[in-house]
N, C-alpha and C positions, 0 to 999 in steps of 0.2 A: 160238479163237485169233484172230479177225477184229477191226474196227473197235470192232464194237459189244460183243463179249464185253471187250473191254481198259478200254473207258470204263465199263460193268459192276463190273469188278473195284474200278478207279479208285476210283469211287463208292464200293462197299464197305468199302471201306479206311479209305476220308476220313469214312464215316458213325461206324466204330469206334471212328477212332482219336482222333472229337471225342465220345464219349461218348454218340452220340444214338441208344442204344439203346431207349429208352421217353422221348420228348418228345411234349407237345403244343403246337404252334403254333397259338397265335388270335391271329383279328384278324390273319392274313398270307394274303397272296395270293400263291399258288407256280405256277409254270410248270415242268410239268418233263416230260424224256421218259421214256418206259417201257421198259427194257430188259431184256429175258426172257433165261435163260441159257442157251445154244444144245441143248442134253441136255435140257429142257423142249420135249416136241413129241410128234404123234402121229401116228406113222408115220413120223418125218420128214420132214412135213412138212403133212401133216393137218391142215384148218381146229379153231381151239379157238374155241370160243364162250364157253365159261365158267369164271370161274375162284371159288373160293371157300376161305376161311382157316378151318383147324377153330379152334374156341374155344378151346384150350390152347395153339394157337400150335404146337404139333409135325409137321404137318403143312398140306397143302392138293391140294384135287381141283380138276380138269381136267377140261373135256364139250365130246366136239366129234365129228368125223367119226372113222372106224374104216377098217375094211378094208371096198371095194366100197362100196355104200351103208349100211352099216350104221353106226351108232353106237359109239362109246367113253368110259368112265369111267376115270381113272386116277387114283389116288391117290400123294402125291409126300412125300416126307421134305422139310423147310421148311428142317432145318439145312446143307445145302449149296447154301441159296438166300444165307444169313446169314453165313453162316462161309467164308472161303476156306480155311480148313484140312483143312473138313469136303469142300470140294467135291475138294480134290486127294487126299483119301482115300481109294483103291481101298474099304477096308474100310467106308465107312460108303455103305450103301445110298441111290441117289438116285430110283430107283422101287420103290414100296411094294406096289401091286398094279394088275393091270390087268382092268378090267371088259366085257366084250363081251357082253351080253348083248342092250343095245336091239338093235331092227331097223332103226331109222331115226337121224337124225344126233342128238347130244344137243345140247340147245338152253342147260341150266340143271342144275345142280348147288348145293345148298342142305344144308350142315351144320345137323342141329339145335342148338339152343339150348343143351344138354347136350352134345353134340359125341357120344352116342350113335350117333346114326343117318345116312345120309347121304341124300339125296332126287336122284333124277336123273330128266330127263325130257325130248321130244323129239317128234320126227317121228313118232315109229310112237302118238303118241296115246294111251303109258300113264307111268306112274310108277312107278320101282320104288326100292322103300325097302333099303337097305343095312345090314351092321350086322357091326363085326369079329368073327369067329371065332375060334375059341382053336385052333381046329388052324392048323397051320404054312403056310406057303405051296408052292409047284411051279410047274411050269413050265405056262405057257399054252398052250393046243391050238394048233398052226399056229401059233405063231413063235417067236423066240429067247429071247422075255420069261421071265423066272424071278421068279414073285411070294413077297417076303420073307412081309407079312402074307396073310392069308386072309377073304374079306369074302366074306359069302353074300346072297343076298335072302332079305327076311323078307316083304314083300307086294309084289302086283304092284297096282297101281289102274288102274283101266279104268273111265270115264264119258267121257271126253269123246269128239267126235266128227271133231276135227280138232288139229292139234300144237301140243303145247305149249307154250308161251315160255314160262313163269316158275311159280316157285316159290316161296311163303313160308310158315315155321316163328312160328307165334303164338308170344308171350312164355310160357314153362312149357311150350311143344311140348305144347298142348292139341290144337288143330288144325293141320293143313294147307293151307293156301291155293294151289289151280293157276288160271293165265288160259289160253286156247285161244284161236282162231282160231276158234275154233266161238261167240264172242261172250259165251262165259260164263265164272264164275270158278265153282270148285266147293271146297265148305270137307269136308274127309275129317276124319272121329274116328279122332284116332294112338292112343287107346287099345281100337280095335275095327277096324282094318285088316281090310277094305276099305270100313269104312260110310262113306255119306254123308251127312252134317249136314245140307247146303243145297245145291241148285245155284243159285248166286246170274244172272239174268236181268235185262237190261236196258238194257248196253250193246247198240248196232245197226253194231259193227263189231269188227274185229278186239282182242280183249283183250291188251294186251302185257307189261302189269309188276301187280305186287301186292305191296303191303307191309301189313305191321300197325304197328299205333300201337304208340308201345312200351307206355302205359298197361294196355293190354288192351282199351279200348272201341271201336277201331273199324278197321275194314280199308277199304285205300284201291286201286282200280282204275284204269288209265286205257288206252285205247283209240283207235282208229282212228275212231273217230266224232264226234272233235272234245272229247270231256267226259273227265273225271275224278270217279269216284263213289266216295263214302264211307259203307261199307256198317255202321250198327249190328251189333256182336256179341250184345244183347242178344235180338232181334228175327229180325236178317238183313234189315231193311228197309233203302230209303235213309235216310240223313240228311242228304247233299246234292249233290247233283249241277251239277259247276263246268261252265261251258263257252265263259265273256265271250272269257278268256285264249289260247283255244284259236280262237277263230272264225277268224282271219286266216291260219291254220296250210296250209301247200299240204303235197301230197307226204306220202310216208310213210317211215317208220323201222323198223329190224328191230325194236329194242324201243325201250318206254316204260316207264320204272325210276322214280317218284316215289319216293320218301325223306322221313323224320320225324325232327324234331332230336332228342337223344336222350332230351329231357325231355317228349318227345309237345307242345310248343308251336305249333311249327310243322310246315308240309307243303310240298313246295317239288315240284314238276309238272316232268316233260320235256316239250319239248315247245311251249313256248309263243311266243306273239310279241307283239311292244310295237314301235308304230310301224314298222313293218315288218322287225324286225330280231328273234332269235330269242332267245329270257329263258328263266330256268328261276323258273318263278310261285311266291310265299311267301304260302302258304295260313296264317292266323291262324287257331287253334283255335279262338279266342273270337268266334264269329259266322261264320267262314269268311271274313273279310274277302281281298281279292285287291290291295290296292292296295302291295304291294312286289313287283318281283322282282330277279335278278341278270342284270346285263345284260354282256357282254362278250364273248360266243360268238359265233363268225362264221357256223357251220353251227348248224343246231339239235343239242339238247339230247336226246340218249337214254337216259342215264342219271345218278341224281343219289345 
């Protein structure tokens, strides 16, 4: 009922009532604030680190701190994110279920591709893979939460040696892609939980974000050691390792999130500097050329 839930609502209304339920704006440059709806939180009050949209759009998960040090997942019903109707609803469910299982804080939550599965991962240094149930929900050990849906672990992944930041679902949720802080990225077969494909080696600092190309050829890394590497899927070797863009770079960031436009053209880097001021770099497919990027950000660039 505060400032920020009123301008929330505001907002909602005005996106409705002008139709702009599925728009794409190009070629616009938006400024805008973030407003989360006061009933999205953990614990009330509990750091969230991650947030992620399932692919149907009926939901989305939450990863962040738990009870004590421990970790939480919470999966959220989207329609009374959408809907003011939905949200003054007593009857239509605003938390779906709640996950406690990590030990350590969740860092990253990653819907697959299929919206099958869900991927969460963190501090305590494993991965655990999710997947709805068909029995009903109950009530949570130790607190008042009462979970509608019912979501179990299907694998746990254990390779790395230090916590996790990031998580990426290859196009057809072939592989799995994790970075660590333990300087490596590791590619898991989601049709043989818990194998390992590759542990990919080479960054010589903290690994922070991982995406895949959307074509399928190639996964892209980037790290605390100044570079950005683009790892072949055919091989798992490099194919190139950026680092011009990055040299001038001080200081560090929780993460490093590069992104790929979504016809795999381009590759666009957190993270970067241009003349002493901080860019997010436009990686050309064709040759890896580096000579664009977006320039307007006052702080550096964490995620793109």
């Amino acid at each position: 009922g505060g400032p920020v839930q009123q301008r929330w609502r505001a907002w909602r209304r005005w996106w409705h009532n002008n139709n702009l339920g599925s728009v794409t704006l190009c070629h616009t440059c938006i400024i805008m604030q973030l407003l989360k709806p006061q009933w999205i939180s953990h614990d009330g009050g509990k750091a969230i680190f991650s947030v992620d949209l399932h692919p149907d759009g009926s939901r989305f998960a939450t990863g962040g701190q738990g009870q004590d040090s421990s970790g939480r997942v919470v999966v959220w019903n989207l329609q009374p994110v959408v809907y003011e109707k939905y949200e003054e609803d007593e009857k239509v469910p605003k938390l779906l279920c709640q996950l406690d299982q990590h030990l350590g804080c969740v860092n990253t939550v990653r819907w697959s591709c299929s919206g099958r599965y869900l991927a969460s991962a963190g501090d305590d240094k494993v991965i655990i893979i999710w997947q709805q149930s068909s029995y009903g929900g109950g009530a949570v050990f130790g607190s008042n939460v009462v979970n509608v849906e019912s979501w179990r672990s299907v694998a746990t992944l254990r390779g790395h040696e230090g916590d996790i930041l990031d998580v990426a679902w290859s196009p057809g949720d072939l592989w799995l892609a994790s970075a660590s802080i333990d300087n490596n990225v590791i590619i898991w077969n989601t049709s043989k939980w818990p194998e390992q494909v590759r542990v990919l080696r080479g960054h010589t600092g903290l690994v922070k974000g991982v995406t895949w190309d959307p074509v399928g050829r190639y996964l892209t890394s980037q790290a605390d050691d100044k570079s950005l590497r683009i790892w072949r899927t055919t091989d798992w070797a490099t194919e190139e390792k950026i680092i011009d863009p990055f040299t001038e770079c001080g200081g560090t960031t929780t993460v490093l999130r590069p992104g790929w436009s979504p016809d795999g053209q381009y590759l666009v880097s957190a993270h970067a500097m241009n003349n002493g001021g901080p860019t997010a770099q436009i990686i050309d497919r064709d040759g890896w050329n580096t000579d664009k990027d977006f320039v307007g950000h006052r702080k550096p660039i964490t995620c793109v």
